[in-house]
C-alpha positions in Angstrom: 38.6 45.1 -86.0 36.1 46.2 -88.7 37.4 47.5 -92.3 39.2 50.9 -91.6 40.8 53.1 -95.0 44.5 51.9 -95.1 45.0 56.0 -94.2 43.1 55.6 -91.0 45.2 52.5 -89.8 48.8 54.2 -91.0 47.6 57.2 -89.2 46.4 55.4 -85.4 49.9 53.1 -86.2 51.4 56.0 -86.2 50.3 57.9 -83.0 50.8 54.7 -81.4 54.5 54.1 -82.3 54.4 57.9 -80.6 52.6 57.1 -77.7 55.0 53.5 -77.1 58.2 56.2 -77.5 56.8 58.7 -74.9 55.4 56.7 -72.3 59.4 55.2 -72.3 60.4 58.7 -71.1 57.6 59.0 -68.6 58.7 59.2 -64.6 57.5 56.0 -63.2 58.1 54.0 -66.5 61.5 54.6 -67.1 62.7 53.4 -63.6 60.9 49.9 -64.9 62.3 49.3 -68.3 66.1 50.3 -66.8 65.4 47.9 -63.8 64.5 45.0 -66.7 67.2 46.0 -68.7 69.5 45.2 -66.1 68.1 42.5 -65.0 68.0 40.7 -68.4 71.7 41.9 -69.5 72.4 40.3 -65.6 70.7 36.6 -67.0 72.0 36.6 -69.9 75.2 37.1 -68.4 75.0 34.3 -66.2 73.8 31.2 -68.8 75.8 29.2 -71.3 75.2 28.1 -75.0 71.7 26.4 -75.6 70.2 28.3 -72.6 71.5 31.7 -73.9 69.7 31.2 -77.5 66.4 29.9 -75.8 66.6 33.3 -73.6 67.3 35.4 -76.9 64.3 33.5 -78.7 62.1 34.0 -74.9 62.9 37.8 -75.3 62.0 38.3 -78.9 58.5 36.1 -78.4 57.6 38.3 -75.0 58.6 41.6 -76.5 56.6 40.8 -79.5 53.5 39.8 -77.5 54.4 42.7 -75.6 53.6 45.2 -78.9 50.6 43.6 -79.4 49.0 43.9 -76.3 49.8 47.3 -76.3 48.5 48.1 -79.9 45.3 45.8 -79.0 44.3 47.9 -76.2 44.8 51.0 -78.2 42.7 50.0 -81.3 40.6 48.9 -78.4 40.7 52.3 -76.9 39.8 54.5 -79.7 36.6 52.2 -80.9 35.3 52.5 -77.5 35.6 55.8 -77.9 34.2 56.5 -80.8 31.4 54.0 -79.9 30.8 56.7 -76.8 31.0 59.7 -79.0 28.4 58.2 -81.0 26.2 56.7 -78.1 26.5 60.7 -76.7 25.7 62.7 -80.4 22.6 60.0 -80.7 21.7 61.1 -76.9 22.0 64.3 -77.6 19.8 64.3 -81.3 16.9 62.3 -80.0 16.7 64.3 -77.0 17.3 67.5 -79.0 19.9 68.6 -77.0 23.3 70.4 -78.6 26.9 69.5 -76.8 
């Protein structure tokens, strides 16, 4: 991602830890993240010692890729759309047409 101000980062970090606590509550997203709940309190429930810390370690890595993927795609997001913002003002100016 290019050079953003440190206030423009802390700002879209911010909206985005929003957006990951809403979409929790959301109808067809909460049914999911119970359902996995379950079904990872139900595995860990049924191994032993070595294979119960290599799950724990297996959550932590997939819940951290997890974040990341999600915060990719919305950096990702918001350059596209400022890319098409400016792609439609440049449009718009060289065709002298106002929005």
């Amino acid at each position: 991602m290019e050079e953003w101000p440190e206030w423009v980062l802390k700002g879209l970090h911010e909206r985005f830890d929003d957006l990951s606590l809403t979409v929790e509550q959301q109808e067809h997203i909460a049914p999911l993240i119970q359902k996995s709940s379950k079904l990872l309190k139900d595995l860990k429930n049924q191994v032993d010692g070595t294979a119960h810390g290599i799950l724990l370690e297996w959550e932590d890595a997939v819940q951290y890729l997890h974040s990341a993927e999600k915060e990719w795609f919305y950096l990702k997001g918001v350059k596209d759309g400022m890319g098409m913002i400016r792609e439609m003002n440049l449009y718009l100016k060289n065709n002298q047409l106002e929005f």
